[in-house]
gemmi code that builds the backbone of each chain (N, CA, C; Angstrom):
import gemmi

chains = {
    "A": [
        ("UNK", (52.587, -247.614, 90.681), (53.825, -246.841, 90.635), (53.691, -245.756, 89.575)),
        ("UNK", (54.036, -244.462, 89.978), (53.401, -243.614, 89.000), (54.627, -242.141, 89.105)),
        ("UNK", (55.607, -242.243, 87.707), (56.016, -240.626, 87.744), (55.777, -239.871, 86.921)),
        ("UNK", (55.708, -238.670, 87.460), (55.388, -237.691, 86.195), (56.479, -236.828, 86.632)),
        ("UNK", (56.586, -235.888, 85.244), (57.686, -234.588, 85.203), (56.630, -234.076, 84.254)),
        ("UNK", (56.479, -232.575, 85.191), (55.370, -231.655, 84.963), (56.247, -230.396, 84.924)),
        ("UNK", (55.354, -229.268, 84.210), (55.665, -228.305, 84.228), (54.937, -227.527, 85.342)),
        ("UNK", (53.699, -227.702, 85.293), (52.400, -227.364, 85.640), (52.761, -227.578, 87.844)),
        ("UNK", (52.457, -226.940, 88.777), (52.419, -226.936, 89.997), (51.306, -228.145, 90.714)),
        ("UNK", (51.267, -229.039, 91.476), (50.204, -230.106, 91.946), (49.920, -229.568, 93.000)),
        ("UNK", (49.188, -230.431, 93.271), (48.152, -230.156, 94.338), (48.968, -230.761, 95.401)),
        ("UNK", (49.792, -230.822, 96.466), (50.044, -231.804, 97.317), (49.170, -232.250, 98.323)),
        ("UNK", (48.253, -231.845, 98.599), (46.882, -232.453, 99.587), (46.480, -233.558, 98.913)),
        ("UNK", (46.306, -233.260, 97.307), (45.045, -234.033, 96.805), (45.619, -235.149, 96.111)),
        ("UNK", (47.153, -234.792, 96.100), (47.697, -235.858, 95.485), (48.283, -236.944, 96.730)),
        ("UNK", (47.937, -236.379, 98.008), (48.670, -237.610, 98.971), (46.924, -237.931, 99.390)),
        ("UNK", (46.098, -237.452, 99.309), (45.139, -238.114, 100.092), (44.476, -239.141, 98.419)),
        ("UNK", (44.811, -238.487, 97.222), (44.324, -239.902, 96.482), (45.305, -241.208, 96.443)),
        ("UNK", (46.731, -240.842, 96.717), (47.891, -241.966, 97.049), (47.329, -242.418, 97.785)),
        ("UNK", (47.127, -242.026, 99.137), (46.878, -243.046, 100.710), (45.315, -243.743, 99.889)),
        ("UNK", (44.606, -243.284, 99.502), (42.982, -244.001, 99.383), (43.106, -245.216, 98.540)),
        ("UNK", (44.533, -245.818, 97.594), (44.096, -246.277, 96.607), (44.009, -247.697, 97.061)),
        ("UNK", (44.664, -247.882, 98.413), (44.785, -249.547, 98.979), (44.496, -249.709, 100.253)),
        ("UNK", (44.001, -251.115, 100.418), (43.365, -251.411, 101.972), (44.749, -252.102, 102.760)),
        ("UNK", (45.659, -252.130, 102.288), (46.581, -253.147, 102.918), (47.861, -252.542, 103.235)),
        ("UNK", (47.780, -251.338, 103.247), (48.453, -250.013, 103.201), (48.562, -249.745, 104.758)),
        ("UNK", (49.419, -249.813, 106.154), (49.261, -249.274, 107.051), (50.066, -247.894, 107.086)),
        ("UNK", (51.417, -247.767, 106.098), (52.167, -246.421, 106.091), (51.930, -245.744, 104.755)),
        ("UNK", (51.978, -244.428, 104.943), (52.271, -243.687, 104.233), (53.399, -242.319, 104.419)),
        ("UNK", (54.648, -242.833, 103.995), (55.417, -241.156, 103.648), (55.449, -240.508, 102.848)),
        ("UNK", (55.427, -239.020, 103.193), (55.912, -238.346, 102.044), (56.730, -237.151, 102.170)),
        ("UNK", (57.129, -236.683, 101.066), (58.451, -236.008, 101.034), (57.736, -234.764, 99.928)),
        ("UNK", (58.275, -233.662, 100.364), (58.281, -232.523, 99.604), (59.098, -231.379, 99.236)),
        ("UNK", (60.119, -231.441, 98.089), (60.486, -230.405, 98.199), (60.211, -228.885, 97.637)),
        ("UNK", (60.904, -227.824, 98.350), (60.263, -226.023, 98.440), (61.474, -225.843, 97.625)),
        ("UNK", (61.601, -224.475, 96.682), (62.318, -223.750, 96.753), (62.431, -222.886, 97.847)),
        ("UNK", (64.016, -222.752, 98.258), (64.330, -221.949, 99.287), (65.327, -221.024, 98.317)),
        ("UNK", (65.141, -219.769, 99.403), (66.501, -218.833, 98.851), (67.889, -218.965, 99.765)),
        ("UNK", (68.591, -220.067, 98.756), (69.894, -219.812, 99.449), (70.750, -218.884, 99.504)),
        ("UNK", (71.082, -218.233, 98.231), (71.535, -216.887, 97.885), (71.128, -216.139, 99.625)),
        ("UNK", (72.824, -215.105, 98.865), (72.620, -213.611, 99.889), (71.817, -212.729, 99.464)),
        ("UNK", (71.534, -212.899, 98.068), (70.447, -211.847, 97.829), (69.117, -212.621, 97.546)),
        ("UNK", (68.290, -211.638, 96.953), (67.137, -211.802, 96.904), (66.974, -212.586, 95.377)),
        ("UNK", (66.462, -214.415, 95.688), (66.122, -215.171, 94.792), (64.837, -214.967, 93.928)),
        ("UNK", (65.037, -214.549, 92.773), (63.672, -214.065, 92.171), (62.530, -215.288, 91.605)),
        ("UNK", (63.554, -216.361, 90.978), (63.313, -217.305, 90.546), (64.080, -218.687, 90.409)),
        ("UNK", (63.465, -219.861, 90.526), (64.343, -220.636, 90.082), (64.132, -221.657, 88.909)),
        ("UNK", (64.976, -221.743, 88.133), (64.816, -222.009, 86.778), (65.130, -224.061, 87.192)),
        ("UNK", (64.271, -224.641, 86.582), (64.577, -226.066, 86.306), (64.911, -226.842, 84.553)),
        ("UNK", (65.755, -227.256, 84.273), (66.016, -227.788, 83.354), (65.828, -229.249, 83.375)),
        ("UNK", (65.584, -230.218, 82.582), (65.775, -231.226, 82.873), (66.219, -231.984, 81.435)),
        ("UNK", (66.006, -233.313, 80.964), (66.450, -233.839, 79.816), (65.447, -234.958, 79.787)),
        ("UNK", (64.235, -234.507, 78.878), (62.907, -235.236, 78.032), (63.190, -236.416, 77.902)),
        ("UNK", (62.644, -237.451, 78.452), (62.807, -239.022, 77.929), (64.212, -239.653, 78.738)),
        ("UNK", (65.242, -238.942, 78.948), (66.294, -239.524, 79.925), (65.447, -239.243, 81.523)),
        ("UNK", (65.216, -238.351, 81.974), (64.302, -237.696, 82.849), (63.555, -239.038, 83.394)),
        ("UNK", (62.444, -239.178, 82.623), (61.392, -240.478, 82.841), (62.344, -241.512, 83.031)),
        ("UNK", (62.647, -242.309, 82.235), (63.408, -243.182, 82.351), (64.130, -243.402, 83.895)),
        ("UNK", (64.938, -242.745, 83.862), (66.128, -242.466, 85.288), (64.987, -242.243, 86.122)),
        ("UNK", (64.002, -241.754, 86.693), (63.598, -241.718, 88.133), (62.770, -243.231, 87.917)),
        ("UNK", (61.961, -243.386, 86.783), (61.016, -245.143, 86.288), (62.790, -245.935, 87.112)),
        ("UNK", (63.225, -245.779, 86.681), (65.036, -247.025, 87.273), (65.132, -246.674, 88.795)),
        ("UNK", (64.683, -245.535, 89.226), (65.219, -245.448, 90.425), (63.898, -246.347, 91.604)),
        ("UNK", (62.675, -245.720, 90.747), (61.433, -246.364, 91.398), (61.353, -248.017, 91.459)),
        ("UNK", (62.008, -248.289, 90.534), (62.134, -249.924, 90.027), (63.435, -250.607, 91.201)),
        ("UNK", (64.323, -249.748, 91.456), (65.308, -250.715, 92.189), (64.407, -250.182, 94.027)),
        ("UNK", (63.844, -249.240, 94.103), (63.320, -248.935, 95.510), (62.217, -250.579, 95.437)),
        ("UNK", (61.701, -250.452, 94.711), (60.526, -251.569, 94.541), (61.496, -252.908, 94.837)),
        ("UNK", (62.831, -253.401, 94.293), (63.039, -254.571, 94.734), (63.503, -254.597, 95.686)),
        ("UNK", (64.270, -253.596, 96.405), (64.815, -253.703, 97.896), (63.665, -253.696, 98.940)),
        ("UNK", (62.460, -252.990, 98.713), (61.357, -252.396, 99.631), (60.221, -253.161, 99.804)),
        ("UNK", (59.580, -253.480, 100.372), (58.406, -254.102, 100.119), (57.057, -252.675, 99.815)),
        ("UNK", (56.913, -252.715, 99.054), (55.888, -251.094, 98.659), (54.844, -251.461, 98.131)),
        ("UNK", (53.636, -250.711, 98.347), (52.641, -251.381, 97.787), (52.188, -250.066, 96.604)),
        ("UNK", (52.715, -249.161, 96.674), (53.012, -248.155, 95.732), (53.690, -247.011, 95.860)),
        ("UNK", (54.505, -246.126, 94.789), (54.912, -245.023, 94.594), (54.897, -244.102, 93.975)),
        ("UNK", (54.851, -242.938, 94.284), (54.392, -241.758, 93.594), (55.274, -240.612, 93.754)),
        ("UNK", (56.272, -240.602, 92.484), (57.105, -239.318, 92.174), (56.396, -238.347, 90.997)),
        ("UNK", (56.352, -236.928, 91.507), (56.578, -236.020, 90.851), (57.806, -234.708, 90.775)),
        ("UNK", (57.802, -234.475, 89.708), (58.905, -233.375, 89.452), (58.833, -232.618, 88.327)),
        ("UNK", (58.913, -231.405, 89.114), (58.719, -230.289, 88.269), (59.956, -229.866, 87.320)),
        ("UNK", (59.530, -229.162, 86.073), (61.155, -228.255, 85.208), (60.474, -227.062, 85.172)),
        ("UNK", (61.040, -225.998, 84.682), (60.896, -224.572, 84.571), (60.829, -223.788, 85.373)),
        ("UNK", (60.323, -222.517, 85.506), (60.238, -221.192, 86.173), (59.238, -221.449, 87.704)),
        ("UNK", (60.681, -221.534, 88.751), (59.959, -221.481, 90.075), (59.848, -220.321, 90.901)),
        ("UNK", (59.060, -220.114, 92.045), (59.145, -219.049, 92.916), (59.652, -219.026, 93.978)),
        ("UNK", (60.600, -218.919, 95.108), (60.639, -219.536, 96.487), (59.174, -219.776, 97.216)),
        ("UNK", (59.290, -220.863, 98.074), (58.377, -221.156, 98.505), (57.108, -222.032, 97.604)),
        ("UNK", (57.682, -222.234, 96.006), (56.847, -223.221, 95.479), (57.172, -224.490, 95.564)),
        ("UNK", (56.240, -225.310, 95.329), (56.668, -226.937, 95.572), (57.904, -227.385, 93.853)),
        ("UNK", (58.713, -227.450, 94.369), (59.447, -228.771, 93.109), (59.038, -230.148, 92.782)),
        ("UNK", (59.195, -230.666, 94.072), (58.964, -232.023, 93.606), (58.073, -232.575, 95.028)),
        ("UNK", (57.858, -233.775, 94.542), (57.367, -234.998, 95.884), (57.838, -236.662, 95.270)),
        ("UNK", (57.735, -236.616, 96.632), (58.036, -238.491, 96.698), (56.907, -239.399, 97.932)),
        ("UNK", (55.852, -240.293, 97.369), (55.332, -240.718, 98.174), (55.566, -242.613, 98.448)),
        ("UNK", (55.513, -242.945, 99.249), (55.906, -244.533, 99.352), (54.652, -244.825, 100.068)),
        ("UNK", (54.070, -246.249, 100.212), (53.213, -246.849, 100.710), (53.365, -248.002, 101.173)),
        ("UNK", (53.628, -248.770, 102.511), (53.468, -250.033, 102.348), (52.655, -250.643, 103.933)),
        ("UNK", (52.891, -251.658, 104.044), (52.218, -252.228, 105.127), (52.874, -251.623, 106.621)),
        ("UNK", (54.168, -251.700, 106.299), (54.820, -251.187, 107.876), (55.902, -250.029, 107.354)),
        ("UNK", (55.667, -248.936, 108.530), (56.462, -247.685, 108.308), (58.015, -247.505, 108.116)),
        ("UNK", (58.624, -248.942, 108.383), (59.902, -249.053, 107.769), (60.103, -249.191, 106.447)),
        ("UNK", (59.337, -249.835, 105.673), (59.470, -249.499, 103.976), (59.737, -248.793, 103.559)),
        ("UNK", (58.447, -247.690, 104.216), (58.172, -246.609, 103.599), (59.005, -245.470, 103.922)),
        ("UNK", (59.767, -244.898, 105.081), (60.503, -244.227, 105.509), (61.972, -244.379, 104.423)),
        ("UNK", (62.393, -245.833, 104.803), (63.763, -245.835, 103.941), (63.456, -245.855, 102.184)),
        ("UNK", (62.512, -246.397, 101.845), (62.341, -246.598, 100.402), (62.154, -244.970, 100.172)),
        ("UNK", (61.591, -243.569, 100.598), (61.553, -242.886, 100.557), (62.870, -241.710, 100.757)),
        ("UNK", (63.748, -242.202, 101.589), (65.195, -241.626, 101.817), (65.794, -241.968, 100.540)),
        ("UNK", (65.636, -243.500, 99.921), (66.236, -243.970, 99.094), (66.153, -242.686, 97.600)),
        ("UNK", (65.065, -242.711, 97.435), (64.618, -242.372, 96.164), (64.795, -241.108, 96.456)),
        ("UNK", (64.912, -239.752, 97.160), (65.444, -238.932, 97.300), (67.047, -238.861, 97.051)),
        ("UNK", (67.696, -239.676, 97.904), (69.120, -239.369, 97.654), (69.306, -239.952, 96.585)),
        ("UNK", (68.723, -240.753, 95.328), (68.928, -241.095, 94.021), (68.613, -240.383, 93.368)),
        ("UNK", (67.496, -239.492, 93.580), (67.274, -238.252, 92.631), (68.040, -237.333, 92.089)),
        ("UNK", (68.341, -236.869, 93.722), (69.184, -235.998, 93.767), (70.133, -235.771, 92.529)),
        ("UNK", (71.044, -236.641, 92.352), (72.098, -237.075, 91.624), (72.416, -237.830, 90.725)),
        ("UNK", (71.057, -238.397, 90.252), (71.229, -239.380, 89.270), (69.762, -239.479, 88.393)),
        ("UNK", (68.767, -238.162, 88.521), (67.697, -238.006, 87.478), (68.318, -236.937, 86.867)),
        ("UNK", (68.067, -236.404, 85.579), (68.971, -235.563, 84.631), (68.182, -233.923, 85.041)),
        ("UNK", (67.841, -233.187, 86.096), (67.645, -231.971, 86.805), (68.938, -231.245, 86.717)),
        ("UNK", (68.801, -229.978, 86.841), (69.892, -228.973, 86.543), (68.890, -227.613, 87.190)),
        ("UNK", (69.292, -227.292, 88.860), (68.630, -226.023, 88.555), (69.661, -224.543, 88.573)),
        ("UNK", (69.185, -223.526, 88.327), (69.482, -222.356, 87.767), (69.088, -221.077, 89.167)),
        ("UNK", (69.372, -220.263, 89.778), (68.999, -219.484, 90.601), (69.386, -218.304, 89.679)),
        ("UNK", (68.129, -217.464, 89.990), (67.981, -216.129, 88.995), (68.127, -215.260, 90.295)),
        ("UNK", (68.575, -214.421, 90.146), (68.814, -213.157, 91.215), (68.685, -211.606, 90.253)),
        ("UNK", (68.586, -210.912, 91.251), (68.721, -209.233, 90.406), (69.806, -209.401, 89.828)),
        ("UNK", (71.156, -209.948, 90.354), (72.802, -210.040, 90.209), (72.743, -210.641, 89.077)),
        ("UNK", (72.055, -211.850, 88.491), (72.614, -213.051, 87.300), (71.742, -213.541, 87.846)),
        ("UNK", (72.365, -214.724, 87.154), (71.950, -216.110, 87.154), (73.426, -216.875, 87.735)),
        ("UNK", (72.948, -218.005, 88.237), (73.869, -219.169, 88.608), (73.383, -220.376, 88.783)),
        ("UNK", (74.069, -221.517, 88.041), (73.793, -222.355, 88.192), (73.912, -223.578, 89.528)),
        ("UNK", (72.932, -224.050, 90.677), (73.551, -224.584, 91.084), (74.076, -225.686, 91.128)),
        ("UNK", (75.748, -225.792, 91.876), (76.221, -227.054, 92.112), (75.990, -227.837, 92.694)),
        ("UNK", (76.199, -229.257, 92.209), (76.065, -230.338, 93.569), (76.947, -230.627, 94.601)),
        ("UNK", (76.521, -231.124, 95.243), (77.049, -231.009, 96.575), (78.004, -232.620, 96.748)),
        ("UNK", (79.185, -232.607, 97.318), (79.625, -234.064, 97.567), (79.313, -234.521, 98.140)),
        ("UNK", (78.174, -234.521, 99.470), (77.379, -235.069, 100.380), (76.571, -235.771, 99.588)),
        ("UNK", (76.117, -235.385, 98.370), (74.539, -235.862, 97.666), (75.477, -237.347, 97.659)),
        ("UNK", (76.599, -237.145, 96.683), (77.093, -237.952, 96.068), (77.083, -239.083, 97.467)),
        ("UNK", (78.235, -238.516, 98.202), (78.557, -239.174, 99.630), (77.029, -240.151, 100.154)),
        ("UNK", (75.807, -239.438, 100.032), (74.452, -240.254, 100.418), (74.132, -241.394, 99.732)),
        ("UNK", (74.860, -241.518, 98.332), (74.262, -243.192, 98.469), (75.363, -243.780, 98.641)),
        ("UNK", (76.290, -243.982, 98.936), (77.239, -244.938, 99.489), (76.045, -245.849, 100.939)),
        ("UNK", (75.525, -245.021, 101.380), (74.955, -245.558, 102.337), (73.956, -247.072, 101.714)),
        ("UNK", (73.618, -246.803, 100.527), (72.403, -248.072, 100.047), (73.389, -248.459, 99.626)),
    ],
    "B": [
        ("UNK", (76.012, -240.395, 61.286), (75.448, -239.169, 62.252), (74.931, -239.838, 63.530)),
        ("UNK", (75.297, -238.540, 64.843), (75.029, -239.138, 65.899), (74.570, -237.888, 66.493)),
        ("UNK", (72.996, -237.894, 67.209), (73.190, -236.665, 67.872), (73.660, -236.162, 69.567)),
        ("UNK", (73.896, -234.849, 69.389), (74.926, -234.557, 70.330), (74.196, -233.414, 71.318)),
        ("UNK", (73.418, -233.841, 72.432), (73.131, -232.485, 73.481), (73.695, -232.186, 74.179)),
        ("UNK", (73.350, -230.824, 74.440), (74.016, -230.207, 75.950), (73.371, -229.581, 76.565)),
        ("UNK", (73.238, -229.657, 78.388), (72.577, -229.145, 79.130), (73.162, -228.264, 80.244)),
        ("UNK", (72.274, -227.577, 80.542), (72.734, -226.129, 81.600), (73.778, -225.593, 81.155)),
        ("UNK", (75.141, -225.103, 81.780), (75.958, -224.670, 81.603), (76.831, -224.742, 80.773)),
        ("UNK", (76.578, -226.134, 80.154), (77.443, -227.115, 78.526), (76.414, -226.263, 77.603)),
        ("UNK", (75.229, -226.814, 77.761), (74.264, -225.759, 76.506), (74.855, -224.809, 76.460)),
        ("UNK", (74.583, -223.563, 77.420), (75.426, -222.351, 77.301), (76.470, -221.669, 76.963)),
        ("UNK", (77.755, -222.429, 76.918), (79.002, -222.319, 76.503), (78.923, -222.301, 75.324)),
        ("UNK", (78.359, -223.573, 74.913), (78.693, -224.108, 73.756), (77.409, -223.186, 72.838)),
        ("UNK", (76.421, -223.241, 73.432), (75.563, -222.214, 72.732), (74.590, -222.532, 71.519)),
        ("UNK", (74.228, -223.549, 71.985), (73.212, -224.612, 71.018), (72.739, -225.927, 72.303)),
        ("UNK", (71.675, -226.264, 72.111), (71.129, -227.431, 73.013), (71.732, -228.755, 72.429)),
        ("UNK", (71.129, -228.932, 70.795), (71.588, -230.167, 70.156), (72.349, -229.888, 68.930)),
        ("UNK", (72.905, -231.023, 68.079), (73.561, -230.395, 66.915), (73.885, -232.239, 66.307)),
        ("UNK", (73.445, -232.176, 65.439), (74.087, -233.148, 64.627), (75.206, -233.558, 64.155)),
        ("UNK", (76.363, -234.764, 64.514), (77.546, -234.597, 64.252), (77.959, -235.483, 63.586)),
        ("UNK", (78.905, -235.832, 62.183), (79.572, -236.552, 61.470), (81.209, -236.931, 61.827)),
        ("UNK", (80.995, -237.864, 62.762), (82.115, -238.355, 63.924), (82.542, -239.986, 63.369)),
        ("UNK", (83.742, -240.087, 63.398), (84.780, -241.649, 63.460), (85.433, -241.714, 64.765)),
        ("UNK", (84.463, -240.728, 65.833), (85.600, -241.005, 66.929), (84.786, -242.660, 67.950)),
        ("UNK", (85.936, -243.303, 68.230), (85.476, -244.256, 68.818), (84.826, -244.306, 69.868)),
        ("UNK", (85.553, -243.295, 71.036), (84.889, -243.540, 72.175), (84.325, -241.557, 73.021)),
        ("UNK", (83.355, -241.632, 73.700), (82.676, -240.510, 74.021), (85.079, -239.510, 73.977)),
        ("UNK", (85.749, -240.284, 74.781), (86.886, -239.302, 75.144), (87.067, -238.831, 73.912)),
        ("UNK", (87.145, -239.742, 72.926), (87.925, -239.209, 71.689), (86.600, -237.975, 70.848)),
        ("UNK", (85.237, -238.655, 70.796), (84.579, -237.120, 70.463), (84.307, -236.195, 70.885)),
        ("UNK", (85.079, -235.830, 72.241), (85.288, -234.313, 73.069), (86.459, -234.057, 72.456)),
        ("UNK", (87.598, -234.491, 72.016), (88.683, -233.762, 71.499), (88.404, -233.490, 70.146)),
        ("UNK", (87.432, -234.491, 69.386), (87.141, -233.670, 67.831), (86.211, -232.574, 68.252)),
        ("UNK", (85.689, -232.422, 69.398), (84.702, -231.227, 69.647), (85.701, -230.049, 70.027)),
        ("UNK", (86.866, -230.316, 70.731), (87.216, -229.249, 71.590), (88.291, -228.414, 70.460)),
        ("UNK", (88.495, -229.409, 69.971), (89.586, -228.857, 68.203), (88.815, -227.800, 67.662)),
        ("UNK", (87.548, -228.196, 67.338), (86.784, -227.212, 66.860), (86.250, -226.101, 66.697)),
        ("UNK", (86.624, -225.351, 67.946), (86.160, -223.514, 68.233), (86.386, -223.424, 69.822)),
        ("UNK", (86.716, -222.618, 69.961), (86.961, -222.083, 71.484), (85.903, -222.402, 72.399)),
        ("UNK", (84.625, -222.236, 72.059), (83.708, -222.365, 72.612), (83.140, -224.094, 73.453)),
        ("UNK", (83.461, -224.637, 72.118), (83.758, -225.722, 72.982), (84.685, -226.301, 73.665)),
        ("UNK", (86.170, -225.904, 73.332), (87.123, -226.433, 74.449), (86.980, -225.751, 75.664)),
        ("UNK", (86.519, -224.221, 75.909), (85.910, -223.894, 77.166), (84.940, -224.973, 77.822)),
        ("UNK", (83.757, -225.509, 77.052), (82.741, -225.902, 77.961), (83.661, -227.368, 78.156)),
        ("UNK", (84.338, -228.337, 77.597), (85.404, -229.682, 77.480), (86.499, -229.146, 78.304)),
        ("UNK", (87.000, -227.837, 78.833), (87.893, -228.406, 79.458), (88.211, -228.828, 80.480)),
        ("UNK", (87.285, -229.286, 81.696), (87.397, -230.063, 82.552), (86.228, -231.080, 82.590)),
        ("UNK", (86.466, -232.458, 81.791), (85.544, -233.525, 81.900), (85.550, -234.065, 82.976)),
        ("UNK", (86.114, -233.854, 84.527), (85.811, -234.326, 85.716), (84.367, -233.911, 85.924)),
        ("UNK", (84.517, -232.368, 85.721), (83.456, -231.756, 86.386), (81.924, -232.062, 85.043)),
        ("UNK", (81.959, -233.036, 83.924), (80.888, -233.695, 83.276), (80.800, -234.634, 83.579)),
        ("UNK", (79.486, -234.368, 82.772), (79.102, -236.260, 82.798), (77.929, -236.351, 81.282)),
        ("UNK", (78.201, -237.776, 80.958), (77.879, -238.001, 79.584), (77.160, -239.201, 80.125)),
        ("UNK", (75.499, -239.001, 78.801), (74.772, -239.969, 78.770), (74.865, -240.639, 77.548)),
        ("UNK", (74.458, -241.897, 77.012), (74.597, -242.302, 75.747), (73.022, -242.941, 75.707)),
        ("UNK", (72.370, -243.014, 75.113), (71.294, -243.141, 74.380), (70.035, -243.002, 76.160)),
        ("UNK", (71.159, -242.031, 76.545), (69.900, -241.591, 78.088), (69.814, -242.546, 78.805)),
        ("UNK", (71.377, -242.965, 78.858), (71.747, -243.974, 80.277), (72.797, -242.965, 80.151)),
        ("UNK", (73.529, -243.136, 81.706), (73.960, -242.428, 82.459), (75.631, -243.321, 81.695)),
        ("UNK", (76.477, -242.809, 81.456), (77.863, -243.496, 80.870), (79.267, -242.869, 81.280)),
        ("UNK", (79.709, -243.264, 80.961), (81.343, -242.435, 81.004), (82.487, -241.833, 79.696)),
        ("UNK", (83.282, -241.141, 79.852), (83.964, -240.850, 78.691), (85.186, -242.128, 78.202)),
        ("UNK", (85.023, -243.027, 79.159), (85.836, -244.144, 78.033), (84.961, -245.363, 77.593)),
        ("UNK", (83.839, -244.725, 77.664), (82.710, -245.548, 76.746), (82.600, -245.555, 75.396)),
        ("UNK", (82.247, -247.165, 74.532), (82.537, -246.821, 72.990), (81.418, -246.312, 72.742)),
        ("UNK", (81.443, -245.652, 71.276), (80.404, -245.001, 70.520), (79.434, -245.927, 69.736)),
        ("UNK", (79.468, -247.269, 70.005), (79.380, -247.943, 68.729), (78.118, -248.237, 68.575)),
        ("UNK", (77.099, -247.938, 67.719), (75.711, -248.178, 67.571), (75.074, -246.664, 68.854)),
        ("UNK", (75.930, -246.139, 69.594), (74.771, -244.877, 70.082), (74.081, -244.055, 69.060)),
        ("UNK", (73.202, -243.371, 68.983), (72.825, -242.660, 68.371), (72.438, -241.383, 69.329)),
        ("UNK", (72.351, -240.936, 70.572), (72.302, -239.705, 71.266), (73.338, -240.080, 72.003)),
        ("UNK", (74.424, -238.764, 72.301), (75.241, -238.711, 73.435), (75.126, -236.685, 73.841)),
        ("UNK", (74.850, -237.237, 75.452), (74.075, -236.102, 76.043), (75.706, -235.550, 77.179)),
        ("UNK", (75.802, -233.924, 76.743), (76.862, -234.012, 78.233), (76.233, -232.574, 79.191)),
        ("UNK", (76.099, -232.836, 80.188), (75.797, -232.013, 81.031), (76.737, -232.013, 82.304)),
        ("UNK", (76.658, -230.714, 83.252), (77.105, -231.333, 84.368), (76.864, -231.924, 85.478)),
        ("UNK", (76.885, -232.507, 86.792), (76.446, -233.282, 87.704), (75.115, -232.847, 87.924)),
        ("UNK", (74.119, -233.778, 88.453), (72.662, -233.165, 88.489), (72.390, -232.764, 89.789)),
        ("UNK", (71.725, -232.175, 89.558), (70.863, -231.341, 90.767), (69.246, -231.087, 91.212)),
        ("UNK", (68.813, -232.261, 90.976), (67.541, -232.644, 91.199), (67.181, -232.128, 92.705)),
        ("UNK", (65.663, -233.069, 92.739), (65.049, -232.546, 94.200), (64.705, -231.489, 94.612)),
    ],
}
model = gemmi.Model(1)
for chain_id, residues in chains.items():
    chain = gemmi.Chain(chain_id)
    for i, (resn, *xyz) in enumerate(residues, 1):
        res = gemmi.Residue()
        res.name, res.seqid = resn, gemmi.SeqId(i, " ")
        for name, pos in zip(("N", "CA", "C"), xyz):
            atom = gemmi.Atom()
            atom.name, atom.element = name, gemmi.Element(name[0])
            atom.pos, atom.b_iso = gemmi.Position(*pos), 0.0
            res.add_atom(atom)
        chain.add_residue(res)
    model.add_chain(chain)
structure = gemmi.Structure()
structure.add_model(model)
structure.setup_entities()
């Protein structure tokens, strides 16, 4: 089980093909990636990530820890980025592993819609216009009622 | 002393990330009103604690949580991860 919060951009090839290699007992693997997109009407120059050092780790380590007791997983692999993004760069990933593709599918929904809303992230959209911070959404919230 | 951050849009208002504070208030509610007494700047970023949320030693908490033995209380607003 492994998270990091990077500044630095990953590799996503090299980081799902060393996830999938590390076990023989492994029949699924998902994974999840998210892009900056430009939601804005204008033209998104950048997007800024904030996060909060040591609460950060912690809160997604809690989120990976309760996916692990509901899930049967034979491992997981979150990353997430803070600082200065581009559209079209990677933010984050979420990978799950386990014997059958139902684990891994929902343990992977899981830990997304917990992210979302409950790791300490804050992002920022830079435009020619300003800056704005964006809001969350009541759907995020609304998504874990479902677990 | 207890220290006191703020993130995104709370940083901004308020216009400092962290700050060291000499507080008797009991619970997170009561040290937003010794904060918001204090300069405009912060009763702008305090005046709607719906739209915050407060961590205490970087667990996720609420504003009628006591203070007692925290030593970081973090307020930002709702997150936006992913």
């Amino acid at each position: 089980m492994t998270v990091r919060v990077q500044e630095a951009p990953f590799d996503l090839g090299a980081e799902v093909s060393q996830f999938t290699n590390t076990s023989h007992d492994v029949g699924a693997v998902v994974t999840f990636t998210g892009i900056v997109r430009d939601l804005t009407t204008r033209d998104l120059a950048v997007m800024e990530i904030e996060h909060y050092p040591g609460m950060t780790e912690k809160a997604l380590q809690k989120i990976v820890d309760q996916a692990n007791e509901r899930w049967s997983l034979a491992d997981v692999l979150v990353i997430h980025r803070y600082g200065k993004m581009a559209p079209g760069d990677q933010i984050m990933m979420v990978a799950t592993a386990s014997a059958h593709r139902q684990d891994a599918f929902e343990a992977a929904q899981f830990l997304m819609d917990y992210l979302k809303s409950r790791a300490p992230f804050w992002k920022k959209e830079i435009t020619q216009d300003g800056e704005t911070w964006v809001e969350s959404k009541a759907q995020d919230e609304d998504a874990l009622s479902r677990w | 002393m207890i220290d006191v951050m703020y993130f995104a849009w709370v940083r901004e208002r308020i216009g400092l990330p962290r700050e060291q504070i000499e507080t008797s208030a009991g619970t997170v509610a009561e040290l937003v009103e010794e904060l918001k007494a204090r300069e405009d700047r912060y009763a702008a970023a305090f005046a709607d604690t719906t739209a915050l949320r407060v961590a205490l030693d970087q667990e996720l908490s609420d504003f009628s949580a006591p203070l007692d033995g925290v030593r970081e209380v973090a307020f930002f607003p709702p997150m936006t991860g992913g």
